[in-house]
C-alpha positions in Angstrom: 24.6 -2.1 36.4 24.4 -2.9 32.9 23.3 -6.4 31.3 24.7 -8.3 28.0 21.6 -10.1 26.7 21.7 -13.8 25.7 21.9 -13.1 21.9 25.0 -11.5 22.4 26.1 -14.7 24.2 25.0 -16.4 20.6 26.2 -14.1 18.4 30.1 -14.2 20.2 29.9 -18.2 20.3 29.6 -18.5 24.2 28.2 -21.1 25.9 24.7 -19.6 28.0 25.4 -17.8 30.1 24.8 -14.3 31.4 27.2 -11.0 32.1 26.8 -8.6 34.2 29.4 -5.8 34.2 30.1 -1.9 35.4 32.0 -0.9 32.6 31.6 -1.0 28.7 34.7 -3.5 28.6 35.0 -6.8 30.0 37.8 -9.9 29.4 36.2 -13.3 30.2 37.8 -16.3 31.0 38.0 -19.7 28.6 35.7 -21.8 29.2 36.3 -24.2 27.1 36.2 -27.6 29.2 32.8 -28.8 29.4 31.2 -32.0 30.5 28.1 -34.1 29.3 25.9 -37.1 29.7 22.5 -38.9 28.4 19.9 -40.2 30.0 16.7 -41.9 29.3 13.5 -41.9 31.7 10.0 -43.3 30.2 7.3 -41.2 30.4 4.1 -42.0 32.5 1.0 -39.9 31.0 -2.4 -39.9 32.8 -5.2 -39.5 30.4 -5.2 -36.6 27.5 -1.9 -35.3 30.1 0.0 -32.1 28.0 3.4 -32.3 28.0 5.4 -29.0 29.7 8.7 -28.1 28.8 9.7 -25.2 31.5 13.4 -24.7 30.9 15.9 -21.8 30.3 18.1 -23.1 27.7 17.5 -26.1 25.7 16.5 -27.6 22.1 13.5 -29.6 22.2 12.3 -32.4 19.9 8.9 -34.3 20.0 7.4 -36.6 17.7 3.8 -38.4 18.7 3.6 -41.8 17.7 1.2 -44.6 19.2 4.8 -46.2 20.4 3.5 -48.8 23.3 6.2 -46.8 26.2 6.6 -43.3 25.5 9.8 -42.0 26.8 12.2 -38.9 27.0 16.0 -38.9 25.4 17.7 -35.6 27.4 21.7 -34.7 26.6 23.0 -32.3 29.2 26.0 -30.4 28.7 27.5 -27.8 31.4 30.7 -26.2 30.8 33.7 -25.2 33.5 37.0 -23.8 33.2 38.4 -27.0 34.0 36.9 -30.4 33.1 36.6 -31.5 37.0 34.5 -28.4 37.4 32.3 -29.1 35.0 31.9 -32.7 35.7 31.6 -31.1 39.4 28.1 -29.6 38.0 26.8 -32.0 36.0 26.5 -34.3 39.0 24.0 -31.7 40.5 21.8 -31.3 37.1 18.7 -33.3 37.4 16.1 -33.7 35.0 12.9 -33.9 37.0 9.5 -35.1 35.7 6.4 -33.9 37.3 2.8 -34.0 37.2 1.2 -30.7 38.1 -2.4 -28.5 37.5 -0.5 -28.3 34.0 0.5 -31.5 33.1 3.6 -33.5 33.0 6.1 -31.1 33.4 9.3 -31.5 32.6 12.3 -29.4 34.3 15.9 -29.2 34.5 17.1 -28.3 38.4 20.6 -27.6 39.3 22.4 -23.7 39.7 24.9 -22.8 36.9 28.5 -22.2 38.3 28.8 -18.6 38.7 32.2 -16.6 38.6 33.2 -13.1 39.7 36.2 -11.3 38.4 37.5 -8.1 40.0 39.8 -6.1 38.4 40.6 -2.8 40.0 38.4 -0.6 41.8 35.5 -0.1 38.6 35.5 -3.2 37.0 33.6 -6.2 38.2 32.5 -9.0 36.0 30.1 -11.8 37.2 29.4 -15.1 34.8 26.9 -17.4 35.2 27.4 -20.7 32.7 24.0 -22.7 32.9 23.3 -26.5 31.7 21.6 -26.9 28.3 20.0 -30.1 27.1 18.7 -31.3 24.3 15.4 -33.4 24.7 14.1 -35.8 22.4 10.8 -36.9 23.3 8.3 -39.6 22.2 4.8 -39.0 23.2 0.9 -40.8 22.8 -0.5 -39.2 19.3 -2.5 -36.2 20.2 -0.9 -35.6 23.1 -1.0 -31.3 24.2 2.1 -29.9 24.3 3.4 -26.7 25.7 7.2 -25.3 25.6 9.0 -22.4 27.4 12.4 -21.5 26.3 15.0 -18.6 26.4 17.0 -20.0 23.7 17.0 -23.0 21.9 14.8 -24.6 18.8 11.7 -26.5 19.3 10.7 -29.1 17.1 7.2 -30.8 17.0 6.0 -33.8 14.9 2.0 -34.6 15.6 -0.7 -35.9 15.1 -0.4 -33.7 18.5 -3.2 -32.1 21.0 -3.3 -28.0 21.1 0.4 -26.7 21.0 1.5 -23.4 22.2 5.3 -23.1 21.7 6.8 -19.6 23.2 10.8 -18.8 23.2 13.2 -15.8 23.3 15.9 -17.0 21.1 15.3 -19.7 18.6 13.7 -21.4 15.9 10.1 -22.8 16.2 9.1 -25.8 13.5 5.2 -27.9 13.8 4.0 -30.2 11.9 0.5 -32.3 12.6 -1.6 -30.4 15.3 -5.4 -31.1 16.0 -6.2 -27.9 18.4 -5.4 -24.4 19.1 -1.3 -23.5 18.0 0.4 -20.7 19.4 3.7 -20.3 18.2 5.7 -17.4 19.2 9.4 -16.4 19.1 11.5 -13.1 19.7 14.4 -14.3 17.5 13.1 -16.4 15.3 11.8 -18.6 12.0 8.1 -19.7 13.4 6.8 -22.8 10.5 3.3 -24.6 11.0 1.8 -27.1 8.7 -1.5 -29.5 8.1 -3.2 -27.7 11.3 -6.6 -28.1 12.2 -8.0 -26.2 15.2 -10.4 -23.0 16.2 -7.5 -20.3 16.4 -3.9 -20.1 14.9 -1.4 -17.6 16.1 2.1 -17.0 15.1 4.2 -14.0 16.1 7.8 -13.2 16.0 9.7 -10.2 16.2 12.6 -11.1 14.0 12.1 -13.9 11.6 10.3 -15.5 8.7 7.1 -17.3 8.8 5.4 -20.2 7.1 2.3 -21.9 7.1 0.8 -24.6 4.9 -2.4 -26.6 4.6 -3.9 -25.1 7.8 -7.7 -25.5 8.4 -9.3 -23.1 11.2 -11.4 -20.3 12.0 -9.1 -17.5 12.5 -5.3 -17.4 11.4 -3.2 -14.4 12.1 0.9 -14.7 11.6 3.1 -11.3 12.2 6.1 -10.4 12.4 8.2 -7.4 12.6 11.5 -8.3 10.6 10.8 -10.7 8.3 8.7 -12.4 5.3 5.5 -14.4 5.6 4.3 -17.5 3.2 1.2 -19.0 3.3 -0.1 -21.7 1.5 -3.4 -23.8 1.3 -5.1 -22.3 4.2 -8.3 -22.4 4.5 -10.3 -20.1 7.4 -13.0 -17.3 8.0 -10.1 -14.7 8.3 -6.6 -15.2 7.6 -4.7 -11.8 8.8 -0.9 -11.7 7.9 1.5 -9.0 8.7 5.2 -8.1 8.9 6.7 -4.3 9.0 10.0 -5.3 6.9 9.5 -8.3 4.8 7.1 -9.2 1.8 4.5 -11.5 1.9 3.2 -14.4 -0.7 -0.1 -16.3 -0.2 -1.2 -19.1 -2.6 -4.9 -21.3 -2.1 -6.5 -19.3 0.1 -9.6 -20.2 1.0 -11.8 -17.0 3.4 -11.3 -13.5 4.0 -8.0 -12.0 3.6 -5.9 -9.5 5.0 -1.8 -8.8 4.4 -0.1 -5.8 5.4 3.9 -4.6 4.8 5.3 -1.5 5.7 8.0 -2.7 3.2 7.9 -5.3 0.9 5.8 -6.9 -1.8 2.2 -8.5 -1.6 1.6 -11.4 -3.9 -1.5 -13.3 -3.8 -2.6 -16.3 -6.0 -5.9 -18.0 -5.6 -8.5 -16.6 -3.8 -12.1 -17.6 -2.9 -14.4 -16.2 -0.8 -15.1 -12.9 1.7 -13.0 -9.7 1.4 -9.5 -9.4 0.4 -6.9 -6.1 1.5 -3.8 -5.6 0.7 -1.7 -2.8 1.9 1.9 -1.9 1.7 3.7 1.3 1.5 6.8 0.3 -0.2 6.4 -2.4 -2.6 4.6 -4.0 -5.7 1.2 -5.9 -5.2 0.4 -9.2 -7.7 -2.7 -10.8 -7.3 -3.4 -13.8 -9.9 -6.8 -15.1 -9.5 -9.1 -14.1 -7.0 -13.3 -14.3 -6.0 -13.4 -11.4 -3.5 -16.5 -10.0 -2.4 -14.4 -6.7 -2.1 -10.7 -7.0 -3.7 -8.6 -3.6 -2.4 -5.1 -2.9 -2.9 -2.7 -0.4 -1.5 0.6 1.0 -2.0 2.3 4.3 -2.1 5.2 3.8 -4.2 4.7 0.4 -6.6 2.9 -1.2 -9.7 -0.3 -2.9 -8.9 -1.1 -6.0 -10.9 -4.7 -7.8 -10.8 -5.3 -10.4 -12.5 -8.5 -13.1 -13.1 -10.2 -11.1 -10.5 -14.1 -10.8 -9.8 -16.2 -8.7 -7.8 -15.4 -5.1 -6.4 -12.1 -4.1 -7.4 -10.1 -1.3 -6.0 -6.2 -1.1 -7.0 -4.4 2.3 -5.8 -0.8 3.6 -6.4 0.8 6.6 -5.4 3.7 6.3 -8.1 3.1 3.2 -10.4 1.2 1.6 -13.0 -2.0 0.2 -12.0 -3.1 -3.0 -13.9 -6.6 -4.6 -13.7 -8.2 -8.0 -15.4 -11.4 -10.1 -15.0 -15.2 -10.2 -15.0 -15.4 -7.0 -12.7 -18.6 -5.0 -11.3 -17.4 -2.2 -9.6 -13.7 -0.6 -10.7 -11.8 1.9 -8.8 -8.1 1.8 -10.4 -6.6 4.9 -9.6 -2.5 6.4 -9.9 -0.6 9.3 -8.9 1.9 9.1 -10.8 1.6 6.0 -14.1 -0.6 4.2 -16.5 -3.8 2.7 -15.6 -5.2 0.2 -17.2 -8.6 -2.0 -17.1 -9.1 -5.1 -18.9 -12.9 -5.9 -18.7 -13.5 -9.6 -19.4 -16.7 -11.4 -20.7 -18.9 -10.8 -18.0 -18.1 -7.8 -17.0 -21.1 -5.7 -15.8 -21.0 -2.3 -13.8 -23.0 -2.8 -10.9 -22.1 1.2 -9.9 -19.9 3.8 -11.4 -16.2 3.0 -12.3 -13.7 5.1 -11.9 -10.1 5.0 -14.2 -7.9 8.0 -13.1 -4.3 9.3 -13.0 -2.9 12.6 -12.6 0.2 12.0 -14.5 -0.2 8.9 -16.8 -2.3 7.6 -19.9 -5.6 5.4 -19.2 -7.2 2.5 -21.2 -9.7 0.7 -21.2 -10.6 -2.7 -23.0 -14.1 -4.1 -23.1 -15.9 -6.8 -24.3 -18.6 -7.7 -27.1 -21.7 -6.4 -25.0 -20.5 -4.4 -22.9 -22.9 -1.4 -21.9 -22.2 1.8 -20.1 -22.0 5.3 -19.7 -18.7 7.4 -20.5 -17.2 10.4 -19.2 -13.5 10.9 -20.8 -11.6 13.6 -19.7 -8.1 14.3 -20.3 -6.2 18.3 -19.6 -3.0 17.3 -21.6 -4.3 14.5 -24.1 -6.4 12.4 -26.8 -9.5 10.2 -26.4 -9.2 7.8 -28.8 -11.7 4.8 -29.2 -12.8 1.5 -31.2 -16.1 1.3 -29.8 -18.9 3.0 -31.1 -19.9 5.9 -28.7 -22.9 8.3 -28.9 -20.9 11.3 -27.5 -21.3 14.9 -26.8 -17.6 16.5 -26.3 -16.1 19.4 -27.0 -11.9 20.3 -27.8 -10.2 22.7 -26.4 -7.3 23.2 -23.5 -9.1 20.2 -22.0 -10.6 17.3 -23.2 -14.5 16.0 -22.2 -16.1 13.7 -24.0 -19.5 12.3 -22.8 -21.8 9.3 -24.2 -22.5 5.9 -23.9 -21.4 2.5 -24.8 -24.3 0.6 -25.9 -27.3 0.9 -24.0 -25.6 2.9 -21.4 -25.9 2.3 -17.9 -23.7 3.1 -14.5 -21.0 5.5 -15.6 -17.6 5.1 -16.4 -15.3 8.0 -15.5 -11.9 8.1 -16.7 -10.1 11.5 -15.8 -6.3 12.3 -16.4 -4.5 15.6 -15.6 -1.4 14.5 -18.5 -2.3 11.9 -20.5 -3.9 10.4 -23.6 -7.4 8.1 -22.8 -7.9 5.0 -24.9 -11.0 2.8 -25.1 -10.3 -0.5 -26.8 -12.4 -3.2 -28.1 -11.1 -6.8 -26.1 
């Protein structure tokens, strides 16, 4: 017995429903008639009561407001092959609401009509059309709220309670939440915004994800298929990941970590703890950042730092590897392209740098004051400077030259395999 999941369903333009067939070809009947009707019911909450959406198919709206009779809109729609049918249905589709251990839960009863068609001896096709509904709910401002969905969108307005939102197929949208947020979706765009609470999770398989202005102690947001934005959040570690899909951070405010197995990192505005980067197909921009430790990753794209302080690591595999700002520890390195290190006012090696690329030219700039050692070495190549060195070197099939810049200090190494080594004045 094989099974046609729901997407399929969405994807063909049924109504829900579910298939289930013996062969790889099936003819369904039209459907088309279909009956509906509204309904109204206030809403009786006990005391800091979460709301509970437990239904199978359904798009759910909720907005908290300090209205003086909160209440519940619901639209139910069932479809038949003939309009009596459906109406038929309908008439046994409740919407029940229910205070449990949970909260007050709200549910949708009633079977779906079912069909089986027979045609010869190893085909056999059974339907199952259930009611969907479309809530609209007005709730007391902080309320808790909790949904579970196979298909349909949730949206939430607060100021809300903790929200965990979890669905198969559909879109997940928050706004306003003072608690915990879990948001997750199979199929799906998951969006969060102004959020303050100990612990925000977001997860979809496939689908984008945004967050803005959230305030918390952890944040993590993944996703499989899809890209990630992230802006204003503020948190002791913010951890963001998606396997196919780039991901752009702006205002972040606590350690950082975003990872891509394709797609590009960009990260503007920084402050505070550790930052990492990873990504194994894609460029990496970061425009102003305070890192403790800034590291970034990629196998095949440029990396770009720029306004940065701290400890600095920036690796390619093939591409050009650009650092700027008042750094203390450097480790820019390339397989295969230029590397360069802009060293602003400020700048003071705290440990040994290190500038190298196999195949590709390096440079570095520095600025009035600047004091270190030098180690320049280059197989296929010139060392060419502006700053006065003390050196010892010698010429030949490879390149060394060794001195200080200064008053000397930690060393900088700068070794290429085929390129020319330049040392600028800023």
């Amino acid at each position: 017995m094989r099974r046609l999941p729901a997407l399929l369903a969405l994807v063909l333009g049924l109504p829900a429903c579910s298939y289930s067939f013996s062969s790889l070809s099936f003819e369904s009947e039209n459907w088309k008639h279909k009956a509906s009707r509204s309904e109204e019911v206030n809403l009786d909450f006990h005391a800091g009561e979460a709301l509970w959406f437990d239904v199978r198919y359904a798009a759910i709206d909720v907005r908290a407001s300090n209205v003086e009779t909160p209440h519940l809109v619901t639209e139910i729609t069932i479809r038949g092959k003939t309009e009596a049918e459906a109406q038929k249905h309908l008439d046994q589709v409740a919407v029940d609401c229910v205070h449990t251990s949970r909260g007050l839960e709200i549910r949708l009863t009633g079977q779906p009509i079912e069909n089986v068609v027979e045609s010869g001896g190893h085909r056999r096709i059974t339907t199952k059309f259930w009611a969907t509904a479309k809530f609209r709910a007005i709730v007391p401002e902080r309320t808790p709220l909790n949904v579970r969905t196979r298909t349909g969108s949730t949206l939430a307005a607060g100021p809300l309670g903790p929200t965990d939102v979890r669905t198969r197929y559909g879109a997940v949208t928050v706004s306003g939440v003072d608690g915990n947020v879990n948001l997750e979706s199979y199929n799906g765009k998951l969006a969060l915004e102004h959020c303050d609470g100990r612990t925000v999770q977001l997860a979809t398989q496939h689908g984008s994800i945004d967050l803005d202005t959230i305030a918390t102690n952890k944040c993590s947001a993944h996703t499989r298929s899809g890209s990630i934005v992230a802006e204003n959040v503020k948190a002791t570690v913010v951890d963001l990941e998606s396997r196919y899909g780039k991901i752009d951070a702006s205002g972040i405010r606590g350690s950082f970590e975003a990872t891509t197995n394709s797609g590009s990192l960009t990260l503007e505005g920084q402050t505070g703890g550790d930052v990492r980067l990873t990504t194994t197909y894609g460029a990496i921009t970061v425009k102003g950042a305070t890192a403790e430790v800034l590291d970034a990753t990629t196998r095949n794209g440029a990396v770009r730092l720029e306004d940065v302080r701290g400890d600095v690591a920036a690796q390619s595999k093939y591409g050009n590897v650009f650092v700027r700002g008042a750094l203390a520890t450097v480790k820019a390195t390339s397989g295969n392209g230029t590397v360069e290190v802009d060293a602003e006012p400020g700048s003071k090696p705290d440990a040994n740098w290190s500038i190298v690329s196999t195949y590709g030219s390096l440079t570095l700039h520095v600025p009035q004051g600047f004091s270190a050692g030098v180690r320049a070495t280059t197989r296929y190549g010139n060392v060419d400077t502006e700053i006065p060195i003390v050196v010892q070197g010698k010429v030949g099939r490879q390149t060394t030259l060794t001195g200080q810049i200064g008053v000397g200090g930690p060393t900088v190494r700068m070794d290429t395999r085929n390129g020319s080594i330049f040392i600028k004045r800023r």
